[in-house]
N, C-alpha and C positions, 0 to 999 in steps of 0.2 A: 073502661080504662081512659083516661086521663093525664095528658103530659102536657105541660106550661111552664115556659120561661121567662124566670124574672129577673130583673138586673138588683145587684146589692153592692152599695158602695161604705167603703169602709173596709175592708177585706184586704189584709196586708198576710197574711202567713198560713202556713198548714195549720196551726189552733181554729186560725176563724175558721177556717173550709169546714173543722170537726165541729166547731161552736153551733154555727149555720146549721151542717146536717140531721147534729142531737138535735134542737128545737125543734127543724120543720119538719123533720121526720117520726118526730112524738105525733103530729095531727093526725087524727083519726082515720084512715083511709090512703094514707099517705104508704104507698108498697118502695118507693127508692128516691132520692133525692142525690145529684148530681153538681158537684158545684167545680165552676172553673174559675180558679183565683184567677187567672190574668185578666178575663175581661168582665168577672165579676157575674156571669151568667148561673142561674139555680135551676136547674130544673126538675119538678116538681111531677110523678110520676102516681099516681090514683087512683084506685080503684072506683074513687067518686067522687064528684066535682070538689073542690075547695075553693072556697072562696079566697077573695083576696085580702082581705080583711084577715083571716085567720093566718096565712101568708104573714102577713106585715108582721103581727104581734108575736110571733113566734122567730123572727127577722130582729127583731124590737128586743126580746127575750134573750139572745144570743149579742147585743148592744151591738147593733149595726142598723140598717137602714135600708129600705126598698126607693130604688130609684124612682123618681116621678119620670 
């Protein structure tokens, strides 16, 4: 099991929070995905590692953006 937080900016309303959660909780392995509009925190829950790369595009996919 696997949990990592990422920051995503861009994120203004309950759509994005649903936008965010559909995409990166399509990733394969991916058991719950956690999002707090206000400070923009994801957290990303797994059964098995993800990368962050797949993270990003699936962030990307949902038109928003991972914090550097």
């Amino acid at each position: 099991m696997s949990e990592l937080i990422y920051h995503v900016t861009g994120m203004t309303c309950e759509h994005c929070v649903l936008s965010v959660t559909e995409e990166v909780g399509a990733i394969g392995g991916v058991t719950d995905v956690k999002v707090d509009l206000p400070t923009g925190a994801v957290t990303v829950i797994s059964s098995k590692e993800i990368g962050v790369d797949q993270v990003r595009a699936a962030v990307e996919e949902a038109g928003y953006q991972l914090a550097s």
